[in-house]
N, C-alpha and C positions, 0 to 999 in steps of 0.2 A: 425685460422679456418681451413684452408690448411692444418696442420699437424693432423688436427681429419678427415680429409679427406682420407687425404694418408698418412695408417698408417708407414710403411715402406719401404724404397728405397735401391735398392742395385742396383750399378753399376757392369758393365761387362766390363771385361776389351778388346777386342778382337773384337771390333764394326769397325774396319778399315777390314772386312773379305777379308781373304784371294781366290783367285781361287781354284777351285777342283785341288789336287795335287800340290797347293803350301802351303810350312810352316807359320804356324802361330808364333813360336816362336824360330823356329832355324835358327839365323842369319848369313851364311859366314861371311859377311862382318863387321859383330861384333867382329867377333873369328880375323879374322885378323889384326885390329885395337885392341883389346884388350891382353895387354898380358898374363893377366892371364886366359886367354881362348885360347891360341894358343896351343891347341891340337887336337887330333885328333875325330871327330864327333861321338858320341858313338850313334850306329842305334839299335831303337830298335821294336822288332816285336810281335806283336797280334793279333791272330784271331778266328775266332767265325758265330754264326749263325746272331748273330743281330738281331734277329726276336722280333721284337717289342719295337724298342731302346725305353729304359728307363734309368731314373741316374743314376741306378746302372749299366750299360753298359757303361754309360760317367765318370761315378767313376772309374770305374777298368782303362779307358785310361786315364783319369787325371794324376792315381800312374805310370801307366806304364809312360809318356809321362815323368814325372817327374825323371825316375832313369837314361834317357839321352837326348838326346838334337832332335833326327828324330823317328816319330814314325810312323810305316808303319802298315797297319792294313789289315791283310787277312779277306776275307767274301765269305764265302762256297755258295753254288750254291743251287737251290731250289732241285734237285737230290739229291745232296750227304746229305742235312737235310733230306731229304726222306725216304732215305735210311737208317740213323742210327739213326735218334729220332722220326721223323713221319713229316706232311705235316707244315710247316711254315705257319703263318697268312698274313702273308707279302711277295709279290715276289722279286725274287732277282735283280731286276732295283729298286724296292725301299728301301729295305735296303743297295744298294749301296749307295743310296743317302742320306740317313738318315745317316750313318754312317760321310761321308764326312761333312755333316755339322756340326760336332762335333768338337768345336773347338781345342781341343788339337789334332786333327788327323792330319798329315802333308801329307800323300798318302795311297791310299788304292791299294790293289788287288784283280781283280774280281776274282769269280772262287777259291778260294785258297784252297788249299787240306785239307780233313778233317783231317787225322795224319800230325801233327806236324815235321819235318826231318830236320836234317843238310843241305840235300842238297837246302831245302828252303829257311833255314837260309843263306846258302851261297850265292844263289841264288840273294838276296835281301841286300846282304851284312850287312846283321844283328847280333849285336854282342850276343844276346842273346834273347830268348822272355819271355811275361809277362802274365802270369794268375791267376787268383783268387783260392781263397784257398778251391776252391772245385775241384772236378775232373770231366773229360768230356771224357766218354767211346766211344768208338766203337759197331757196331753193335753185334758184339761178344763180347761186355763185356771189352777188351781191353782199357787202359788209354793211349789216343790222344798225352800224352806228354812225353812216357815213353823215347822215344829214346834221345830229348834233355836235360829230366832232368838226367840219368846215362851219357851223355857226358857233363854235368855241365854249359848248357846253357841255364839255366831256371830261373827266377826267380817269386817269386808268389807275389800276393798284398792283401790285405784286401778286402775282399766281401762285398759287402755293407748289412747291415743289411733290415730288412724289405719291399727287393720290390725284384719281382721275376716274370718272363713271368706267371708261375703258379698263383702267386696271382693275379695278374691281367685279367686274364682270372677267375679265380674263382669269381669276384669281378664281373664282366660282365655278368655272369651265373647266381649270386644270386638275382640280382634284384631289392634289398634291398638298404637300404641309413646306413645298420649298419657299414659298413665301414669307414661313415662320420666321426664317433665320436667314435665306440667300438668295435675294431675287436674282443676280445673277447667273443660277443654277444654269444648264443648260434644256432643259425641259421647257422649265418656267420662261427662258429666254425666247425658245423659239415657241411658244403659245403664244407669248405676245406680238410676236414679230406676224403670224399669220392672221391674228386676229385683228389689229390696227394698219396692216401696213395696204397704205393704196396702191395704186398701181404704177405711181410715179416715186417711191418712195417712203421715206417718213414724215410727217408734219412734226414741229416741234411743238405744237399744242395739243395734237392727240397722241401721240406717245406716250411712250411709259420710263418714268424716273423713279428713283428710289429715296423713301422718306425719311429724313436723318431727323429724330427729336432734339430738341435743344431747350433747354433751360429757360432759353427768352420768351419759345413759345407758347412754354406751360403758364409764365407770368402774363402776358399778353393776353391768354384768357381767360386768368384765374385773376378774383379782384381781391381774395383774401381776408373776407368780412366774415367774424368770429359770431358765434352764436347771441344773441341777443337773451336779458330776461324775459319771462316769458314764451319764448320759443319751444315749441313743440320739436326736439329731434328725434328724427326719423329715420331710422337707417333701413337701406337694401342692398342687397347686392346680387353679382351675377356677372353676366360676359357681357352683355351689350355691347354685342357685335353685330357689325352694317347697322347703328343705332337709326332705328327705325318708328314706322308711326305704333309699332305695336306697341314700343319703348315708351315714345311717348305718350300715349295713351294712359298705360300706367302709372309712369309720375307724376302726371296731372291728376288720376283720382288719388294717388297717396298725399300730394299736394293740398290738396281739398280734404283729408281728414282734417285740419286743425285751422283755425283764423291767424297761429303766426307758424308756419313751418319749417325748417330748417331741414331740406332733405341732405342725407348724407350717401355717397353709391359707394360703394367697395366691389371693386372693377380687379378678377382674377385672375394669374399672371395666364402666358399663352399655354403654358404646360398643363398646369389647372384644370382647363378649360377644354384643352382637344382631350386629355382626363375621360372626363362626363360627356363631353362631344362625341368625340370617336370625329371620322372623316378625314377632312380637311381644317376641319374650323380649330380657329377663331379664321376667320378671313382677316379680321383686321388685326395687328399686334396690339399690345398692352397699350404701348402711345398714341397708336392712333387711336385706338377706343377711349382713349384721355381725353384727348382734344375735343374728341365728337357730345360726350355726355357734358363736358364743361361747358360746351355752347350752349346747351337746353338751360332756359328760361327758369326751370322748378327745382335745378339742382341747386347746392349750399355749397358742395363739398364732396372731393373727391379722395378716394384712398386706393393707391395704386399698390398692387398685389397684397388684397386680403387675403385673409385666411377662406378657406372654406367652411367650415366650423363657427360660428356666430358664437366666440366665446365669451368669457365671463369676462375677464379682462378687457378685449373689444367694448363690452357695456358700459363696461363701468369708467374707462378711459373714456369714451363719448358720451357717456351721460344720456345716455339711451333712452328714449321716452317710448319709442314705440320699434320693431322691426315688422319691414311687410313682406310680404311676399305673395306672385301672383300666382292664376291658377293654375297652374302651367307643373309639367312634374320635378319634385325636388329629389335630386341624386342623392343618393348614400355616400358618404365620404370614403375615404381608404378603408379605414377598419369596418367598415357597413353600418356605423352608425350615424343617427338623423343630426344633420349640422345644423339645425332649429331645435335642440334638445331644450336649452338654454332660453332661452327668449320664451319658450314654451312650456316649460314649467315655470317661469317668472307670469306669465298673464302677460306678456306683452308683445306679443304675436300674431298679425292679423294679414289673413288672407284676402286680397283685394281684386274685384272683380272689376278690371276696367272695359270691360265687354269686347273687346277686341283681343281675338286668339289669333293674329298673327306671329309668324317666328320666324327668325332668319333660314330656317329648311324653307319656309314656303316662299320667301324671296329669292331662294339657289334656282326652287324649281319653278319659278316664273321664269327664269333664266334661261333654264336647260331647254323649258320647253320653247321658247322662242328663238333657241337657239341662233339659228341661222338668220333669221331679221333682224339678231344684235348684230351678228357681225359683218352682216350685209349695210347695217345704218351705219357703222363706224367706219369701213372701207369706203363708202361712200361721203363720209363727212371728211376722214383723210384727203380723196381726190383732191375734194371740191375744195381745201386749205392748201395742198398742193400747189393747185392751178394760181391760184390766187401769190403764193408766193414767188412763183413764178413770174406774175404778170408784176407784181413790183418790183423785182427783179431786174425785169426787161425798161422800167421805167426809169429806173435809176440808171442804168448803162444810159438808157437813150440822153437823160438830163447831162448825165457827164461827157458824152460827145457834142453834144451840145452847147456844154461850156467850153469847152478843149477848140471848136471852131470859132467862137465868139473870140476868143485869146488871140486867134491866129488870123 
């Protein structure tokens, strides 16, 4: 009965979280007990806007984290986004924090310069840095990376398919629930199309693709480490949708109830959710709110389409030590009864004040209301990728007549 319950469980492996600025997986004292790791710490560096962390931000660190063992991550300043993409949705105290709770991040850097340099890299003692396989201009049109990729200390990662600040904000804009089930609606199609397209066309890095889940990807960020003796588990649940710093805020004071925690999220399906939502929401589907809460640093473990109802069963299959829930109001289920009935005449029901009442409505209407400077930055960030593809374009014709007369 349990298993028609809770259809899918994925554990996280990274539930012991680490301090802001310390490693989650790069161990001294492994390296020097092991001998086949007695080398030397290969550092490696990333940076970026962060504005709106999404799993495609915790994918691109996943890769990077993975090609060495310290991953330090620069995060530009609400100025210098200002300056060469347009006004950020998120300030830069919150995107430092969102960023940090990413669990593959080992340290960040406030403030980090928008061009990329050796002397940063040195700075930081990083052996080389990591970006995704689109490119990221300058307010002039210039690529952020030119200088460390012609001195060979660049490496690029795979971009994640189908999620992009763009979409996400188009998604927010439209209104609609066709995103639930058919981005290629035709609504949903031409919103995007007005909202990203410059004036030369489409870029293939701002653009909008559709997110297909896959099996590899849920392992790739789930490490699958089972409760420990001792471990305090914790279960919440809810949509955590646009998983944001109000999110995270949260799980870090539920995290901090216990010295060994084991949080568990029970993440509710998209029907569920626009349910008690009403609107448009979930903006993100069930999988991608998968990915997004798996990357956070405080998670244990994930359960993909809970119950709404925090039943007996649920407890007692997870071995339930505590459920939280924050201040925020809790919906009446179908029949109008409290889906904390349970937990709450057990004594083990605690409302957690992580002092920050953010909600994904108030990131819609940071949206809405700057409407027009989103989609003036993104037309503007289209041109300017445009132009650019262009002008390599014309470079590679020119090298190939170039070669064609050298022949001849």
């Amino acid at each position: 009965m349990l298993e028609q319950l809770i259809p899918r469980m994925i554990k996280n492996g990274h539930h012991q979280a680490s301090k802001p600025g310390e490693g989650t997986e790069a161990k001294p004292f492994a390296i020097a007990c092991s001998p086949e790791k007695r080398r030397r710490i290969i550092r490696v560096w990333c940076d970026g806007c962060y504005d709106m962390v999404h799993y495609g931000h915790s994918n691109q660190l996943r890769q990077a984290k993975a090609m060495g063992d310290y991953l330090i991550v620069g995060v530009h300043t609400d100025e210098e986004i200002s300056k060469h993409k347009g006004p950020p949705v998120f300030t830069q105290a919150e995107r430092y924090k969102m960023v940090r709770a990413i669990k593959w991040v080992d340290e960040i850097v406030e403030g980090a310069p928008y061009v990329t340099t050796l002397d940063t890299l040195d700075k930081y003692n990083c052996d080389f840095c990591v970006h995704g396989d689109d490119i990221t201009l300058t307010v002039d049109g210039k690529d952020t990376y030119e200088e460390v990729k012609t001195s060979g200390r660049y490496r690029e990662c795979k971009r994640t398919q189908g999620v992009s600040t763009t979409d996400l904000v188009g998604r927010m804009l439209l209104m609609t629930k066709a995103h639930h089930s058919n981005i290629g609606s035709s609504d949903y199609q031409q919103h995007t199309d007005n909202f990203g397209r410059g004036p030369k066309g489409h870029s293939p890095w701002t653009g909008v693709s559709q997110f297909l889940q896959t099996s590899q990807k849920i392992i790739q960020f789930a490490s699958g480490k089972e409760p420990q003796p001792g471990d305090t588990i914790i279960y919440v649940a809810g949509a955590f949708d646009l998983f944001h710093i109000g999110h995270v805020d949260f799980l870090e004071a539920v995290h901090k109830l216990s010295d060994k925690p084991y949080i568990i999220v029970g993440l509710h399906f998209d029907q569920e959710v626009n349910r008690y939502k009403g609107k448009n929401y979930p903006i993100m589907n069930v999988h991608e709110r998968t990915l997004s809460v798996l990357a956070c640093r405080y998670v244990s473990e994930v359960v993909i389409g809970a119950p709404y109802a925090v039943s007996k069963d649920l407890l007692d299959h997870f071995k339930v030590d505590l459920v939280c829930h924050g201040k925020t109001e809790v919906f009446l289920d179908r029949d109008g009864s409290d889906p904390y009935a349970v937990p709450r005449t057990r004594g083990i029901l605690r409302i957690v004040d992580s002092r920050n009442n953010l909600t994904t409505d108030d990131i819609v209407q940071r949206i809405i209301k700057n409407r027009l400077l989103f989609e003036a930055r993104n037309q503007k960030k289209e041109a300017k990728e445009m132009a650019m593809i262009q002008a390599m374009k014309q470079r590679e014709e020119d090298k190939a007549k170039e070669r064609a007369q050298a022949v001849l």
